[in-house]
C-alpha positions as CSV (number, residue, x, y, z in Angstrom):
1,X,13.4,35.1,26.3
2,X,17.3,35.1,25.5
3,X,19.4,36.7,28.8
4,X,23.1,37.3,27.8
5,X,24.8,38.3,31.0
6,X,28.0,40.2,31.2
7,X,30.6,37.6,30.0
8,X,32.8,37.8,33.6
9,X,30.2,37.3,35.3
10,X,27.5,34.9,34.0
11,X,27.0,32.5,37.4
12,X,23.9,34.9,38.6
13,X,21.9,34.7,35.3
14,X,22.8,30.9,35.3
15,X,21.5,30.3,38.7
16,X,18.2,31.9,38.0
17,X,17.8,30.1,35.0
18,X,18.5,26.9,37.0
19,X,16.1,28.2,39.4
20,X,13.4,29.0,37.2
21,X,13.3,25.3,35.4
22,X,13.1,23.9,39.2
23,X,10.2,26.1,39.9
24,X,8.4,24.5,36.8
25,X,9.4,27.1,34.0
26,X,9.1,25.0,30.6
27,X,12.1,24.2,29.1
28,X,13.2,27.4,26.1
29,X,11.3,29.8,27.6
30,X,14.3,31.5,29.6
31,X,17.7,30.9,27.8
32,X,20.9,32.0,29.1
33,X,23.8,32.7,26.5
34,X,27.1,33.9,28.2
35,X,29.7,34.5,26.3
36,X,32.0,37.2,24.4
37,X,29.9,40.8,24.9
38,X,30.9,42.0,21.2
39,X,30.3,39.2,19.4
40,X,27.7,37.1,20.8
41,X,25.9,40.5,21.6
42,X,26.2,42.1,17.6
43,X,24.8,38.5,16.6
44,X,21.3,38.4,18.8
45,X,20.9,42.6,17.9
46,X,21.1,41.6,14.1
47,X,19.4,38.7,14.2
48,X,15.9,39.1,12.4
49,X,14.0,36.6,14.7
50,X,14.7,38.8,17.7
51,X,11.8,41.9,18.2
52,X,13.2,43.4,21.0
53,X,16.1,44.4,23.4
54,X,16.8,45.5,26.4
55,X,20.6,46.7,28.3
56,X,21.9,48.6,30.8
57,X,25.1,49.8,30.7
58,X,27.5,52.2,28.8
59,X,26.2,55.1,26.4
60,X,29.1,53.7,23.6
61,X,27.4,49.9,23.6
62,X,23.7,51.6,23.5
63,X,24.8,53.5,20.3
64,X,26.0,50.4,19.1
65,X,22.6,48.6,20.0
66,X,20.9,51.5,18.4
67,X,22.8,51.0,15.2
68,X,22.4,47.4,15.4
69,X,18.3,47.3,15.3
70,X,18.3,50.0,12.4
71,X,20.6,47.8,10.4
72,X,18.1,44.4,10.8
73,X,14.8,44.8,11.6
74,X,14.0,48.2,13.7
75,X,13.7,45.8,17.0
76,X,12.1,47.9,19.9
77,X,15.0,48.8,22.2
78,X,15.1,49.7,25.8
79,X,18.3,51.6,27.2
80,X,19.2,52.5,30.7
81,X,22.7,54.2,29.9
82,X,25.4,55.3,31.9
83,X,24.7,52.8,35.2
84,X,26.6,50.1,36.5
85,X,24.3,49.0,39.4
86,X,21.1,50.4,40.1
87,X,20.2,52.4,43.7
88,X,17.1,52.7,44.4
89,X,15.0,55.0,47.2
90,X,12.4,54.1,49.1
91,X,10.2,55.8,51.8
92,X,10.9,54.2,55.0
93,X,8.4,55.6,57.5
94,X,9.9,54.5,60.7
95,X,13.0,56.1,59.7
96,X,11.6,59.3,59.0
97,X,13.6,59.9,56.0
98,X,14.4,58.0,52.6
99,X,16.6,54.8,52.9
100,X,18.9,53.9,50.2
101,X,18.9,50.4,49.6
102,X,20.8,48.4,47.1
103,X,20.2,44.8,46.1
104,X,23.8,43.6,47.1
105,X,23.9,39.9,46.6
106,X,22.5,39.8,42.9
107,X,26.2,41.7,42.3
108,X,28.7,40.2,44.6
109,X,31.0,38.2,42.2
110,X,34.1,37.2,43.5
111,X,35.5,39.5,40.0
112,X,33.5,42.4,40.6
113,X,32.6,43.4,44.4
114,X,30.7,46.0,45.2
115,X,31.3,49.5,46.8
116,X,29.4,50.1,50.5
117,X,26.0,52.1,49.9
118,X,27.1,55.1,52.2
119,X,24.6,56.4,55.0
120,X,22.0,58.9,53.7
């Protein structure tokens, strides 16, 4: 698997691969390649060794994506558009209504914080 994190912010995916090869995770089967978004990213979505996809983020870089596995080899893509940071809900019984909870820490970078999850 090939895991090209946003280029300002690659530390997170780095960590996890560094995590994963401590936890026993053979060496090549997670790669991390950070790097320039628009170039490193056209390279892997054209390459013809690569059979799938996935990103979330803008609609304008999905199109691209889109564009991308019709021009090499019809990769199967997965898009999750128009989200910077996922919020999930989730039943919490002993609060009697849904909590909204956030995964904070995976995107705390010193370049990017982010917002307070407002009270439900």
């Amino acid at each position: 698997m090939i895991l090209k994190p946003d280029q300002k912010t690659p530390l997170t995916a780095l960590r996890i691969a560094q995590l994963a090869t401590e936890a026993g995770l053979p060496d090549g089967v997670l790669n991390v390649l950070p790097g320039d978004g628009p170039v490193l990213g056209q390279h892997l979505c054209l390459h013809p060794g690569i059979d799938g996809q996935t990103f979330t983020g803008s609609t304008a870089v999905g199109k691209l994506l889109m564009q991308y596995s019709g021009q090499s080899n019809l990769k199967r893509t997965f898009l999750e558009l128009g989200v910077k940071a996922r919020t999930s809900y989730l039943p919490m019984p002993i609060l009697k209504k849904p909590h909204r909870w956030r995964p904070l820490p995976a995107f705390i970078t010193p370049a990017r914080p982010v917002p307070p999850v407002p009270a439900c």
